[in-house]
C-alpha positions, 0 to 999 in steps of 0.5 A, a space after each residue: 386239846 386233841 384233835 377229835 378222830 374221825 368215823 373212819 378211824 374210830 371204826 377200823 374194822 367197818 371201815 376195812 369191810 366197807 372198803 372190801 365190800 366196794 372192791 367186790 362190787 367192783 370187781 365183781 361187775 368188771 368181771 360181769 362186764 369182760 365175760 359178758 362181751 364173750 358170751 356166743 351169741 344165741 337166738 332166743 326162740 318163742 316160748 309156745 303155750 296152750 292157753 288156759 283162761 281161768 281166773 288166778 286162784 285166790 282173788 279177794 277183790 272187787 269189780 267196779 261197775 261204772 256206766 262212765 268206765 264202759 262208756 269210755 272202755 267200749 263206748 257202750 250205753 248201758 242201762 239197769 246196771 247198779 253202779 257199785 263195787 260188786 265182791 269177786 273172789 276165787 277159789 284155790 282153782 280160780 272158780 268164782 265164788 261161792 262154789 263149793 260150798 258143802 263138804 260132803 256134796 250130793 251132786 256137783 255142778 260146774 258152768 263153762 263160758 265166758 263173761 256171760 256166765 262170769 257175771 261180774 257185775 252181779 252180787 256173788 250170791 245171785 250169779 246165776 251159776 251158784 244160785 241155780 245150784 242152791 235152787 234146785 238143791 232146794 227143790 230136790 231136799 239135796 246137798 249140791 256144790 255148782 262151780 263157776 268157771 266162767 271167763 271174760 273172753 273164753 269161746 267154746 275151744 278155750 271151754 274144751 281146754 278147761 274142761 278137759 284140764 280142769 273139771 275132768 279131774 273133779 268128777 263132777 255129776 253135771 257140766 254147763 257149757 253156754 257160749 255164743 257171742 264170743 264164737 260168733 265175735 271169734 269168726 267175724 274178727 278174727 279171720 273165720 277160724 278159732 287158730 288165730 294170733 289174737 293177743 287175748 283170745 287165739 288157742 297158743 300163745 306165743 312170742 318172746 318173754 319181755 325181756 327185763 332189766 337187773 334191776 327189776 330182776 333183782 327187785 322181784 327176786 328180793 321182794 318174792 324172797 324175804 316178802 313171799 307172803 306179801 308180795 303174793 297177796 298184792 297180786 292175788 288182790 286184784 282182779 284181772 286188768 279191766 281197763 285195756 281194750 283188747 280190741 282197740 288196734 283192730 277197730 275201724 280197720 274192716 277185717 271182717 269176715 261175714 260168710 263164715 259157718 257154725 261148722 267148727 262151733 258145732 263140732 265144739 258143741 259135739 266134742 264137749 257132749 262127748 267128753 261128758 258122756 266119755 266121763 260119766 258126766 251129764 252134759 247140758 247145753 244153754 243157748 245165748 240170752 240177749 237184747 237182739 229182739 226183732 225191732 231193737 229197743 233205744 239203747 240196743 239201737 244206739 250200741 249197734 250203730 256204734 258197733 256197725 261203725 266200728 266193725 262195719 257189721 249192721 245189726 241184722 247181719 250180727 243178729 243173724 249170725 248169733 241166732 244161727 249159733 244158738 240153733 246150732 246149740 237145739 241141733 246138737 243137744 238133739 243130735 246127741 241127746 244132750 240136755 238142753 236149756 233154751 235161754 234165748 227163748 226163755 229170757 225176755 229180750 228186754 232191759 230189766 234183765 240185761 244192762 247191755 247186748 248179753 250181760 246180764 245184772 242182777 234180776 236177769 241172773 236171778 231168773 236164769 237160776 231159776 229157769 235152770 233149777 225148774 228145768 233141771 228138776 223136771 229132766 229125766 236124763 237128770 233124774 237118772 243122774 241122780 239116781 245113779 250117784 245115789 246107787 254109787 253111793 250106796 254101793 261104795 257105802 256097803 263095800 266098806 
């Protein structure tokens, strides 16, 4: 009986390239090794970038609103928030969803901001930035398409740089811009002034690339290769991280500055009416709802003594500093004729309406929608909006 052969010698062909391909590996890494020792030395300089905050195109994802999870992430009490997923999708330019909506649109609109225009947690249809549009579409007998481009954590700098970058070039008839908080949080925390090294929130990013192995190169190489498909929509699923507290290496550190100005937000507010104007686009200034009554309800009162502990700011002082803003937003729209929607004096200052300090859910979004469409209904600086679209229309429409 013959002695039965081997893999190797049953196979001489595999065998021989399986043995040329471990000699090439193997070469191929000592001459990496030997060429890598004489390689000039190079100082890697810091890779330097306007911030642009929008939302990744494309999400289909949710938001989970926990009062548990805003406890734990801020410790904030909230109350009138419905604990639930709340849908969050993203057009192709990273604006919330729904948005653009008719085909062929007599007006567009789109609101600049940040969460407080985002309004995560609020159901798709009901953030306020889409349901005015519809609103006052109904009111008006008119087709209008109103784009959301609010972000978490975007003031009034980061606002110019979205409009001029990304709603110039959609044209459209009317820009919102309302924003508040996040300038005022800005100037407080963030040595008085919107050129800051925030790791979230400064104007110009900058620092090294984090350097990463060839291992996790040549995964993300493969994957975004042979899987482009896969591996994009597993990004594209999920929204932005939500469970890092960008604050939480300056808390309880006392780096406030109390005595700043509304100098450079107004000159923001200024700028952006502006460039509206330049651009043949109506521009419209809101103030800052919130719960900042002149005597706090519980809940206001618990949130504001966690955030004096915190911060070292009381409750007056940060009161102060966010009605001084929201008189600056009435000052420039006076100043520079610029339409303006007075939410903070329209939205009551009451829990039914935010779950939070500013955050609106889904009863408050609602009612801003429909101060805005009554407002706007009624402006004539946006009657004479409408009135000169149409004319355009017309116009163009007889050319051809």
């Amino acid at each position: 009986m013959s002695e039965q052969k081997s893999w190797f010698e049953r196979n001489p062909k595999k065998t021989l390239f399986a043995a040329l391909s471990v000699f090439l590996v193997i070469a191929l890494a000592a001459t990496e090794f030997i060429l890598e020792q004489n390689l000039p030395e190079q100082t890697q300089a810091p890779k330097r970038s306007i911030r642009l905050k929008e939302h990744a195109p494309l999400i289909n994802g949710t938001h989970r609103a926990s009062k548990k999870g805003l406890k734990k992430r801020y410790g904030l009490t909230v109350d009138n928030l419905e604990e639930k997923d709340y849908v969050f999708r993203t057009d192709e330019n990273g604006f919330i969803m729904p948005g653009k909506v008719h085909e062929e649109p007599d007006l567009s609109m789109v609101f600049l901001g940040g969460s407080t225009t985002e309004c995560n947690f609020v159901e798709e249809d009901s953030r306020f930035p889409y349901l005015a549009g519809a609103k006052l579409g109904e009111k008006l007998g008119k087709k209008i398409n109103s784009c959301n481009a609010g972000v978490s954590g975007s003031n009034t700098m980061h606002c110019l740089d979205v409009l001029i970058n990304k709603v110039l070039p959609m044209r459209p008839d009317v820009a919102f811009l309302m924003e508040n908080v996040n300038d005022v949080n800005i100037m407080l925390f963030f040595s008085g002034s919107y050129w800051n090294e925030s790791p979230s929130r400064s104007l110009i990013t900058t620092g090294k690339q984090v350097e990463k192995g060839r291992a996790q190169r040549l995964w993300e190489a493969f994957t975004q290769s042979v899987f482009p498909g896969i591996s994009y929509r597993m990004r594209a699923l999920l929204p932005e991280e939500q469970n890092v507290d960008e604050f939480e290496k300056e808390r309880r550190i006392g780096l406030v500055t109390k005595d700043f100005t509304p100098r450079d937000y107004e000159a923001n507010l200024a700028t952006f009416v502006a460039v509206c104007k330049s651009h043949g686009i109506v521009p419209v200034l809101m103030t800052q709802f919130n719960r900042l009554a002149a005597e706090p309800d519980e809940t206001t009162d618990k949130n504001m003594r966690k955030f004096e502990k915190d911060w070292g700011v009381d409750y007056a002082t940060y009161k102060g500093h966010l009605d001084v803003f929201n008189e600056s937003v009435r000052k420039i729209a006076r100043e520079q004729n610029a339409v303006l929607i007075d939410l903070d004096k329209q939205v009551p200052k009451e829990s039914a309406y935010m779950y939070d300090i500013v955050h609106l859910n889904t009863a408050g979004s609602q009612l801003v929608a429909n101060i805005i469409a009554e407002q706007l209904a009624l402006s004539s600086v946006f009657q004479d909006a409408i009135t000169r679209k149409a004319q355009a229309t017309n116009h163009i429409m007889s050319v051809k």
